[in-house]
N, C-alpha and C positions, 0 to 999 in steps of 0.2 A: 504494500500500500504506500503510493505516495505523499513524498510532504506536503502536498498541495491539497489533494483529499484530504489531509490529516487538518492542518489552518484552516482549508474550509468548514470542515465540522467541527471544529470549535468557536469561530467565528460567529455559528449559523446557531450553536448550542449555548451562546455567550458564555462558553467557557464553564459549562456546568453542567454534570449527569445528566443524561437524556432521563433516567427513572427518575430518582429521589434529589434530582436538582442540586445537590450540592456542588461546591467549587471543587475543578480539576483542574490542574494535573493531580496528584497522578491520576491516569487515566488506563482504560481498554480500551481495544474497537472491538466493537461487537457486530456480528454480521446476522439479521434477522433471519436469512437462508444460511446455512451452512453445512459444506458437505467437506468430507474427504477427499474424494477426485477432483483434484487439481484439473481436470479438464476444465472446469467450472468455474477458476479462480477469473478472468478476465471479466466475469458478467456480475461475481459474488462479491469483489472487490472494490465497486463501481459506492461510488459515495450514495446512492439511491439503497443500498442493501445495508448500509451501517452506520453505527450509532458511536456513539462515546458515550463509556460509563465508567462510572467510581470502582475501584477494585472491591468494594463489600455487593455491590451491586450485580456484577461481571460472576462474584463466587455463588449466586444462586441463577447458575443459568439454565435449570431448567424452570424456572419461573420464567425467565427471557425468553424461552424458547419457546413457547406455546405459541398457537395462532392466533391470540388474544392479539399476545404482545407483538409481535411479526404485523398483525395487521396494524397496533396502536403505531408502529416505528414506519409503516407505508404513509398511515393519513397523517401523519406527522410532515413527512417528505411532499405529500398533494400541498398540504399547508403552505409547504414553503416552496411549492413555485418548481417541483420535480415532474416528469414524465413518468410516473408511475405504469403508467396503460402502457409504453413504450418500450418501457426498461423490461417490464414481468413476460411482453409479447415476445421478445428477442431472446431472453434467455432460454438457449437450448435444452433444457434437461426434459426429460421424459415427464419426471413429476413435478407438480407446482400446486402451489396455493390457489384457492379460491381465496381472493382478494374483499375484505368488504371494510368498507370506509366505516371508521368510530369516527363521530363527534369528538372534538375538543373538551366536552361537558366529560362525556362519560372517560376519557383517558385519564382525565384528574383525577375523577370518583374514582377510578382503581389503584 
């Protein structure tokens, strides 16, 4: 992942957890899809699929990793001005999400 990805998503995260908002560094990137085959890394890599979060945050990533939260980290991206419909059309893999946009309201409430 580039430095330029990296500044952007902090920049766009004003510098604080995508979850629990607190200030970063230290930071992860957290990738909302993620697999093991590296085939996949160009499309998974793409600042459309990741986030930045707190390392106590990043340690429960099977909480992160649900389609809750995978969908909270896309309508987050729509928010801000992402090609979501674009980016999920493109990526090759066999399997993918069914995409469905949260509210802003209800991403807080969780």
């Amino acid at each position: 992942i580039i430095d330029e990805t990296i500044q952007r998503l902090l920049n766009e995260q004003k510098n604080r957890c995508q979850f629990c908002g607190i200030p970063i560094p230290p930071f992860h990137v957290h990738h909302a899809i993620y697999t093991r085959d590296k085939r996949f890394a160009k499309w998974l890599d793409m600042p459309e699929n990741l986030v930045l979060v707190c390392p106590t945050c990043h340690a429960d990533h099977g909480k992160l990793s649900n389609l809750f939260m995978r969908c909270c980290v896309w309508s987050w991206k729509i928010d801000h001005n992402y090609d979501m419909k674009k980016w999920h059309e493109n990526i090759p893999m066999f399997i993918k999400d069914n995409f469905i946009y949260i509210d802003k309201e209800e991403r807080n409430a969780y």
